[in-house]
N, C-alpha and C positions, 0 to 999 in steps of 0.2 A: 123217561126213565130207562135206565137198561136194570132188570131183573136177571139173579145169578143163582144157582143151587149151588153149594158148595162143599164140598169135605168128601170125608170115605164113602166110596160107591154103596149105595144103600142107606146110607147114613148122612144125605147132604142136609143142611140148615137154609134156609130163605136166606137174601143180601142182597145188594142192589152195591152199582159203582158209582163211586162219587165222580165232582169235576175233578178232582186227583189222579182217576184211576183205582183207587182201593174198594176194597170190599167193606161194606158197611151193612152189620148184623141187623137180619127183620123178624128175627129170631122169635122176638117177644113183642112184635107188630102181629103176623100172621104164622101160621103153620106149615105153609110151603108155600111153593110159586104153582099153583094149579088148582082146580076148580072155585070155589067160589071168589080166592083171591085176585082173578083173570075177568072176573065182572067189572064192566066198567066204572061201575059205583064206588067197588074196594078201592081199581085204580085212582080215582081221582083223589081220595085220600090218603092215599099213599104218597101222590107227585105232592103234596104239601107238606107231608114230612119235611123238616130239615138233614138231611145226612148226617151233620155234623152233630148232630143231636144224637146219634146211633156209634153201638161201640165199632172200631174201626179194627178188622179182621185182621191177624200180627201172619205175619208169613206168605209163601204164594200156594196155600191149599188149591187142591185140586177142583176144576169144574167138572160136577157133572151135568147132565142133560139139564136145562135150561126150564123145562117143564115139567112137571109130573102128573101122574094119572090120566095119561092120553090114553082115551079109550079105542080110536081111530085116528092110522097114519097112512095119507089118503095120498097118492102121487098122481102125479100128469103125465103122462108118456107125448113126448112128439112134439112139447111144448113151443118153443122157439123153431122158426122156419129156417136157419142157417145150419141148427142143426140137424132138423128132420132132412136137408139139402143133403148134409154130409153121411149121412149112414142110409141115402139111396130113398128113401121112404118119403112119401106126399103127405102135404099137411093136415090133418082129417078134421070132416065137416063139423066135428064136436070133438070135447077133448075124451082123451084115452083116459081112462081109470082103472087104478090096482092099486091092490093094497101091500104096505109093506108089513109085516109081523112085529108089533109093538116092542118084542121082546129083544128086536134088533135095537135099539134104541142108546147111546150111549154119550155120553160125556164129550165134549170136543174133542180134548187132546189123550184121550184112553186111546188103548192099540186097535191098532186096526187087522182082525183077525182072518187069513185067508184059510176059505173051508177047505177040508178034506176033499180030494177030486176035483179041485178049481184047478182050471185050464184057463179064463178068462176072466180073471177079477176085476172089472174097471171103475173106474173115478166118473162123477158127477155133481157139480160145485150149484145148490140151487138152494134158490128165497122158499122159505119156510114160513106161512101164515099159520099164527097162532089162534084159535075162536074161544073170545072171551063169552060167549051166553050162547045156548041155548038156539041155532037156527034151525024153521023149519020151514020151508015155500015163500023165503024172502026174495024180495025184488032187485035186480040191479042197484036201483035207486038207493034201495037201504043198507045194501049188504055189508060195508063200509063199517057200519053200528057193532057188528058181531064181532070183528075183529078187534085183539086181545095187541097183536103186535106182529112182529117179523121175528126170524132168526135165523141164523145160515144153516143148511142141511146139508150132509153130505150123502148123497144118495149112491151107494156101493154097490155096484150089482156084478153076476157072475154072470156074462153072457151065454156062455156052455150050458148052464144050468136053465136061465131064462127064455133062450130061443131055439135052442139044440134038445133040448130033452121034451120037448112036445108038453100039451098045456100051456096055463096062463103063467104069466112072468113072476105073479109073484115067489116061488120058489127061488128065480135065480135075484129076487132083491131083498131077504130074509133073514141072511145067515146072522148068528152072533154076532155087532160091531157094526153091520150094515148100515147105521140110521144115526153116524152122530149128528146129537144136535147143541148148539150154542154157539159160543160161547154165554152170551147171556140173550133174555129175551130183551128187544127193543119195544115198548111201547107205540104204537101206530101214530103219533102224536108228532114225535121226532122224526120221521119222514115223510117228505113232504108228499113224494110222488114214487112210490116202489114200483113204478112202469120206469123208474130211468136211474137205476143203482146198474155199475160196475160191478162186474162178479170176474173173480182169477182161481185160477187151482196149477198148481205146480209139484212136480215127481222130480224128486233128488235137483229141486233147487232150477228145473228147468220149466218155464211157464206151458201149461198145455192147453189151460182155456183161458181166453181172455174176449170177457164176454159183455152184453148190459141186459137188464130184462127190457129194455129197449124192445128186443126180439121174441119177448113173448107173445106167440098168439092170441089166449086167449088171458086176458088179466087178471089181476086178482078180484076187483069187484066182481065181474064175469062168473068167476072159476065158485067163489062163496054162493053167491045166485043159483047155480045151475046146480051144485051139489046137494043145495037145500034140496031141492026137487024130486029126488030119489030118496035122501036118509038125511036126518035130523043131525046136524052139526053140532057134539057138546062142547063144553068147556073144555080146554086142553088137548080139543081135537088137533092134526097137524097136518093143514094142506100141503105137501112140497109139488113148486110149481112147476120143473120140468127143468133143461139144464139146456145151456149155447153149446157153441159148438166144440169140438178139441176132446173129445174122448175118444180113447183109447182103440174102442170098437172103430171110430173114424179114419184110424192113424192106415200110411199106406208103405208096409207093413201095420197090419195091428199091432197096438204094445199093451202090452196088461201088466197087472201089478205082479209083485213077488215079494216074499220074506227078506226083510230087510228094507222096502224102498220108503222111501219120508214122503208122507201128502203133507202138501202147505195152501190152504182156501178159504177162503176169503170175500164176504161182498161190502160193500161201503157203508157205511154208518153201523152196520152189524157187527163188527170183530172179524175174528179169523179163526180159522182151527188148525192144529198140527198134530199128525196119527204118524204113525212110524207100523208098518206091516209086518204080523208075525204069523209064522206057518200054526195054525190051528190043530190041538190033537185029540 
């Protein structure tokens, strides 16, 4: 199933997309797309729903973020080795962890807001694990069980902010708009192996990463497992897993975003997102 929030920011409805492509209302199935609807239980009575049994949404209402009530938006720093290559830094013996501020959180195709004092806003196009129940000191083995689904994230950071002004990064991956997520959530069901999705992110129409999690070091059964370990995984928590290579920070010149540039990103069976950047006041 891909699962959709949809309508005025604050004000989205559940919907899921048919084999059509349309939005089809869960309106008066469930209450949102996030906690206890992300249990694998609710899912499975959901995937038996008929769509066409559901009223069929008129228009192309807005996506917002794909989940709601993420209590924890947990990232990978250094994920992939092609790109930990390209910005000089070795692969480390366990993954990097930081958090993104939930309230970055937004809608796929909402603006994408450059802070006040941003010198270096940059792009990063990454698989997004959704946690359907409840993990705490789970196994490799099992880890698989907790997961709820995928979704594309776009993980926005300000480097000036994150490695120039001393302290941990998450301040430079925080600001308003930092954290879209969707366009819909995919069910863990529909793909088959998320170690081998194609991931692209492109600025004003020109491709910068063009990637696969192929190159992810540490996976996502892995990345679930080892996070148990420390802090209890809820419903609607959102691992993003780390991002290939072709950012910004990489470029030689660096290139970072500005007021006015079009992000276009993308991974395969997930959808795609499109943010259009606007100077924040």
């Amino acid at each position: 199933m891909k699962l959709v929030r949809y309508g005025k920011t604050g004000a989205e409805k559940p919907g899921l997309i048919d084999a059509d492509g349309r939005i089809r209302d869960l309106s008066k199935v469930v209450d949102d797309i996030g906690g206890k609807t992300l249990d694998p239980k609710t899912l499975k009575k959901l995937a038996k729903i008929d769509p066409k049994t559901l009223p069929a949404v008129r228009g192309t209402p807005r996506f917002g973020p794909c989940v709601t009530g993420t209590g924890k938006f947990i990232c990978i720093g250094l994920n992939y080795s092609d790109h930990a290559a390209e910005t000089g830094a070795t692969v480390p013996p366990e993954p990097i962890i930081f958090m993104k501020a939930t309230s970055a959180i937004t809608g796929p195709n909402d603006a994408l807001l450059i802070p006040k004092g941003s010198k270096k806003t940059d792009w990063e196009v990454e698989l997004a694990v959704v946690i359907g129940k409840t993990a705490k000191y789970v196994s490799e083995a099992d880890a698989m069980d907790y997961v709820a689904g995928y979704c594309v994230a776009h993980d926005v950071s300000e480097r000036h902010f994150q490695a120039e002004r001393h302290g941990q990064w998450t301040k430079g991956k925080s600001a308003d708009s930092f954290g879209p997520i969707g366009p819909w959530l995919t069910t863990k069901d529909e793909i088959a192996d998320p170690q081998n999705l194609k991931m692209w992110l492109k600025v004003n129409g020109k491709t910068m990463q063009d990637g696969s999690t192929k190159t992810m070091v540490y996976g996502v059964r892995y990345l679930v497992a080892y996070l148990s370990q420390f802090m209890s995984l809820q419903p609607g928590d959102i691992i993003s897993t780390g991002t290939p290579p072709g950012v910004g920070l990489g470029m030689k010149p660096p290139k970072f975003l500005k007021a006015g540039d079009k992000v276009e990103l993308g991974i395969e069976g997930l959808g795609s997102q499109t943010q259009t950047c606007v100077q924040d006041s």
